[in-house]
N, C-alpha and C positions, 0 to 999 in steps of 0.2 A: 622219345628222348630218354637220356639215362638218368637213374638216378639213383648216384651217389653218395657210402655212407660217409660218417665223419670220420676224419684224416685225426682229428683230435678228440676223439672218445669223451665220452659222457656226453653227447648231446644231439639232439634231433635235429634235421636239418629243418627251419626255417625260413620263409620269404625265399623260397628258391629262386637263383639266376642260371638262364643258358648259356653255355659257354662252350665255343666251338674249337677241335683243337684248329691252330695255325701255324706252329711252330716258331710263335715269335721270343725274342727275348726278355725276358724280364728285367724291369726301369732295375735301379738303381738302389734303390728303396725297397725294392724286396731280395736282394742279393747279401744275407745275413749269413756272419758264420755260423758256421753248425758244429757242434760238436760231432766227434769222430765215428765212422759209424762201424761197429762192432764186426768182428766176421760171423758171415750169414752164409748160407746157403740159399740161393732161388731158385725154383723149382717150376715149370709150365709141363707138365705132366699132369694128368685129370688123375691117374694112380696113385699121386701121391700126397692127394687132398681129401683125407679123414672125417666125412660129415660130422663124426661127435667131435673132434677137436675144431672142428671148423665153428661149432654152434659153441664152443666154451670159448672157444677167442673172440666171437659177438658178442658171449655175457662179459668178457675180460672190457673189451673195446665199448661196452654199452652201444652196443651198433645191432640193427634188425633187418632182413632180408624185409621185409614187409615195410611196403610205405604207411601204414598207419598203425604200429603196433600198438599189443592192450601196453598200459605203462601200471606195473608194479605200485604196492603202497608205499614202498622204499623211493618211487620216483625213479627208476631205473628199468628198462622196457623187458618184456618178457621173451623167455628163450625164444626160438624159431626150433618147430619140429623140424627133427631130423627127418625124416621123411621125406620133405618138402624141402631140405635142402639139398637132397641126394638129385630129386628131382631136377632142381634149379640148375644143380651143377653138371647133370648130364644134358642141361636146351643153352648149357654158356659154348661160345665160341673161341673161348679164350680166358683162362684160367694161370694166376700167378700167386704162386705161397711161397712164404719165407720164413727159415726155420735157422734158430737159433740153437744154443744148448741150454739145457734146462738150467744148469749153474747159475745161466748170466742174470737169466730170467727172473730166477728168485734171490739174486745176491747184488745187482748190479745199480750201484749206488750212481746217482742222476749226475753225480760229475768225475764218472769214469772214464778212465784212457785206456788206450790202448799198450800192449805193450807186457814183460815182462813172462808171469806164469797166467795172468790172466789169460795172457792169449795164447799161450801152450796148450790150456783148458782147452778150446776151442778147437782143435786141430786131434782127429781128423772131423768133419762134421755131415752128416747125410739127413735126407729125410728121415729119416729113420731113427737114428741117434739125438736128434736136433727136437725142439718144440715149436710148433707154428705160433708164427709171432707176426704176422703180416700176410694179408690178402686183397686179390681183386682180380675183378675178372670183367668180360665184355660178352654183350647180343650183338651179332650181327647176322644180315642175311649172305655174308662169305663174299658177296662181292661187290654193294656200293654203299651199303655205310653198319655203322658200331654206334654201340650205346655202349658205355663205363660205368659201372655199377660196383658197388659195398666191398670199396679202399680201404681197408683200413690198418692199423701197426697199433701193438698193445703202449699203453700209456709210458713206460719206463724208454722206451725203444724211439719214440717220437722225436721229433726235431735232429736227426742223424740222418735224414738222408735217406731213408727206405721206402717211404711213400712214393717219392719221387723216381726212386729204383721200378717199384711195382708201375708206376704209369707209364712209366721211358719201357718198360718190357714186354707190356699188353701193345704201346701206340706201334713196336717195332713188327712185331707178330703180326696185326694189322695191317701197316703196309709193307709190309712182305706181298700178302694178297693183294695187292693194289687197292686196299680199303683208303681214303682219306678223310673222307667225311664222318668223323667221330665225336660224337657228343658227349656232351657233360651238364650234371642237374647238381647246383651246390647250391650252400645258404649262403649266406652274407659273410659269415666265419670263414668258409674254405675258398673263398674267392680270390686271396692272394694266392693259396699253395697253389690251385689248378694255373691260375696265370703266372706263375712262377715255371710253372713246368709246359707253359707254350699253350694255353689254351687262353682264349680271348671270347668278345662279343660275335654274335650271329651275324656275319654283312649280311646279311638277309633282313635281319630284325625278326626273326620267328620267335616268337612264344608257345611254351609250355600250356595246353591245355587238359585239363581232367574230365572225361566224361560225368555228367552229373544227374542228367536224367531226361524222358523221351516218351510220351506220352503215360501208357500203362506200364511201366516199370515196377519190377520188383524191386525190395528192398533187404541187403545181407548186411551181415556185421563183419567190420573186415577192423580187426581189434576196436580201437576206439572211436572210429566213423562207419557210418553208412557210407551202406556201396549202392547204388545204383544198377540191376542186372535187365536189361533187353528182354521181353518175353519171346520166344522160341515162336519162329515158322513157323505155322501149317501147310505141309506140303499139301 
């Protein structure tokens, strides 16, 4: 299954629910306006996604590639090596960044429009020129289903509309392949946005299972839980 970070930063996902895409509509009740969304650039090039800026828009987003990370004395979770995310990002099947300009970034007050020399600022904009301000990406095995994994858009930028851009770009990329079967692991928080953008309950009714342990297991520290590891065959 995937799993998930938060679409609204500062927070770990809890009480996870599956949620399968379908392409349904969203009721009525979650069809809110949003404020205007900024000019961005999206990018699905693996080229163009900077593992240290990747892991400073985690510490931005309060968001961990690690389903159990250590959490900080500030209450705030700890980086993810770089390293491991270089890794991460060369086993994703699908990879989407979004890059703003730095101006907006650090100037762009929570009830800005569009419009004027603001958005002259903005033009022309590239990965390059631009700061990654939105990411997500997907596993899959290329050709019967995807897991959607660590969504997420820095706090200032949220409620516009980009979340929603990132999963409408990963689901498209997807079935391009003829993937449809693409999961999703949220808490109870992101359960409107993902069902907002077409993804629903399992017709199946599957549940989320964690391995936990099996006879003579080892035991690792995988941040703040015990992991559970399988001792190795003797051939």
């Amino acid at each position: 299954m995937a799993f998930v970070g938060s679409i609204h930063g500062g927070s770990l996902p809890s009480k996870p629910q599956t949620l399968i895409f379908n392409n349904q509509k969203p009721s009525i009740h979650h069809r809110q306006r949003r404020r205007p969304t900024p000019p961005i650039f999206i990018s699905t090039s693996f080229s163009d996604v900077n593992p240290i800026h990747l892991r400073d828009l985690c510490t931005t987003c309060n968001h961990s590639f690690h389903r159990f990370p250590n959490i900080l004395p500030d209450g705030r979770v700890e980086p993810v090596d770089v390293d491991k995310l270089r890794v991460a990002l060369s086993h994703s099947s699908v990879v989407v960044s979004v890059f703003a300009r730095p101006e907006l970034v650090t100037s762009l007050p929570e009830n800005s429009t569009t419009g004027g020399d603001w958005y002259r600022r903005m033009i022309p904009l590239t990965p390059i020129s631009g700061e990654l301000v939105g990411f997500g990406r997907a596993v899959s095995d290329n050709a019967l289903t995807a897991s959607i994994y660590d969504v997420m858009v820095i706090p200032p930028l949220q409620g516009r509309g980009i979340g929603r851009m990132i999963l409408q770009r990963i689901i498209r990329l997807l079935t391009s392949k003829g993937i449809y079967d693409i999961a999703a692991l949220c808490s109870d928080q992101e359960m409107s946005f993902f069902k907002a953008c077409g993804f629903g309950d399992d017709v199946l009714g599957s549940t989320t299972m964690m391995y936990c342990r099996s006879g003579n297991d080892m035991v690792v520290n995988a941040g703040r839980k015990l992991l559970m590891v399988p001792p190795l065959r003797k051939l």
